[in-house]
C-alpha positions as CSV (number, residue, x, y, z in Angstrom):
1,X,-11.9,3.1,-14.4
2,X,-8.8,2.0,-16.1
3,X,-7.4,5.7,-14.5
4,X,-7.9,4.8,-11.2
5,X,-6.5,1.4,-11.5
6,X,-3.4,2.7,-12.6
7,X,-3.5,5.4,-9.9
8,X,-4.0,2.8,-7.1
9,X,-1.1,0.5,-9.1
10,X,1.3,3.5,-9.0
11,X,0.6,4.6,-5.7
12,X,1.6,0.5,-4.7
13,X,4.7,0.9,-6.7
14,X,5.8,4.0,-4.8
15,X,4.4,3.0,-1.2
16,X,6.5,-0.3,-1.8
17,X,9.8,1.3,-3.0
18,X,9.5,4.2,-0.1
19,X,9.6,1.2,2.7
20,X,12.3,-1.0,0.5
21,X,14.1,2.5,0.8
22,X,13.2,3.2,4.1
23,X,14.6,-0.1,5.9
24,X,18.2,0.6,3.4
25,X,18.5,4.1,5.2
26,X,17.9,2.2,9.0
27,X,18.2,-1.6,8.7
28,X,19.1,-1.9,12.8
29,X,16.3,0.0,13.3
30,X,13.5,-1.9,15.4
31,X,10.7,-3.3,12.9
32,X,12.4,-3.1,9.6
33,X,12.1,-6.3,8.4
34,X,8.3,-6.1,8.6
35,X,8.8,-2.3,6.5
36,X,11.3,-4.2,4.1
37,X,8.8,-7.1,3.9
38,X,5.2,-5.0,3.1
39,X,7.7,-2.8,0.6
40,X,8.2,-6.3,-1.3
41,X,4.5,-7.4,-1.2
42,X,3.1,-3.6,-2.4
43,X,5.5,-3.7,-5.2
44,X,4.4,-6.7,-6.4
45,X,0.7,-5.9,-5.8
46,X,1.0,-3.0,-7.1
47,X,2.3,-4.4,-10.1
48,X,-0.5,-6.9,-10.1
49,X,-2.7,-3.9,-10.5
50,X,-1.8,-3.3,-13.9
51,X,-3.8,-6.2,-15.3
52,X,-7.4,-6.6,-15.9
53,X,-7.9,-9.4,-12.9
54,X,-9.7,-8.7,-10.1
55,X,-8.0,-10.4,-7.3
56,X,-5.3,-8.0,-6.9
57,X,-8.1,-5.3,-6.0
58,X,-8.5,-7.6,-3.0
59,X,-5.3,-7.6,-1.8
60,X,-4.6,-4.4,-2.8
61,X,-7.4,-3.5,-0.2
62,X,-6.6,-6.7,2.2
63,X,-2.9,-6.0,2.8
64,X,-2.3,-2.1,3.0
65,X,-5.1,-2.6,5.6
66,X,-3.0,-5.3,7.5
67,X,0.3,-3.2,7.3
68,X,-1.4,0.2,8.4
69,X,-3.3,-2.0,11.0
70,X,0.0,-3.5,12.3
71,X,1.8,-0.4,11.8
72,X,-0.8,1.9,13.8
73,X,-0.1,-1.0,16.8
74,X,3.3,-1.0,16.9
75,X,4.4,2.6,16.3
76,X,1.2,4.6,17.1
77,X,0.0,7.7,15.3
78,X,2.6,8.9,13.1
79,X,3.1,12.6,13.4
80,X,1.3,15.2,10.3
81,X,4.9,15.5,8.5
82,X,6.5,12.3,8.5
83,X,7.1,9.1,6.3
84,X,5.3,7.2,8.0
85,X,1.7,9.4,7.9
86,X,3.0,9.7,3.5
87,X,2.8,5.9,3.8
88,X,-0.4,5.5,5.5
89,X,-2.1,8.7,2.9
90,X,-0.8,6.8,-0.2
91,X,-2.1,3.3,0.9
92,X,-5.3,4.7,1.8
93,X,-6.0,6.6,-1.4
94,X,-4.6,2.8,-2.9
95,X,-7.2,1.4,-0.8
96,X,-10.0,3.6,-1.0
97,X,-9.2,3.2,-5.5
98,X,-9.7,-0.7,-5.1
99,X,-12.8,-0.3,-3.5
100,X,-14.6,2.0,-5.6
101,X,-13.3,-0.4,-8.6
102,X,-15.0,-3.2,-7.2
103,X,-17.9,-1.4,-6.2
104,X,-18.5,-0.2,-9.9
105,X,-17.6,-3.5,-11.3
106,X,-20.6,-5.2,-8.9
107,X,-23.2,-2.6,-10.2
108,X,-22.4,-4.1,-14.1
């Protein structure tokens, strides 16, 4: 268990320093604050993840789901080989992590 915690706490870190970098390469572009903004909150989620609580396995299920969500909306489906579809694979793998965490931890 403790592997896939820190897998879904890396995969955080990474997601959240990709977007941080992301809106430095295009700041003008249209919707990077919200990138810039969701970097900030999966870095520190992600580095919530490295503790033994278990509200960070909520948000780190609650609010990937909120930026893919809001991202899907206002950029559509991001082509096979892009930044954006890396994004949306890491945070699901993040995502689909907390869940079977919580799951496991309900069954003891």
């Amino acid at each position: 268990m403790k592997t896939i915690r820190l897998l879904a706490g890396t995969l955080l870190l990474i997601s959240g320093v990709l977007h941080i970098v992301a809106y430095f390469q295009a700041p003008e572009s249209p919707g990077s604050i919200p990138v810039l903004a969701f970097g900030v909150i999966y870095v520190i989620v992600g580095a919530l993840l490295f503790n033994r609580k278990k509200y960070p396995l909520y948000l780190a299920i609650i609010i990937p789901l909120i930026g893919m969500t809001l991202s899907l909306i206002k950029f559509g489906i991001p082509g096979l080989v892009s930044l954006s579809a890396f994004f949306k694979v890491m945070e699901i793998i993040a995502v689909v992590c907390c869940f079977v965490l919580l799951f496991k931890s309900k069954k003891t």
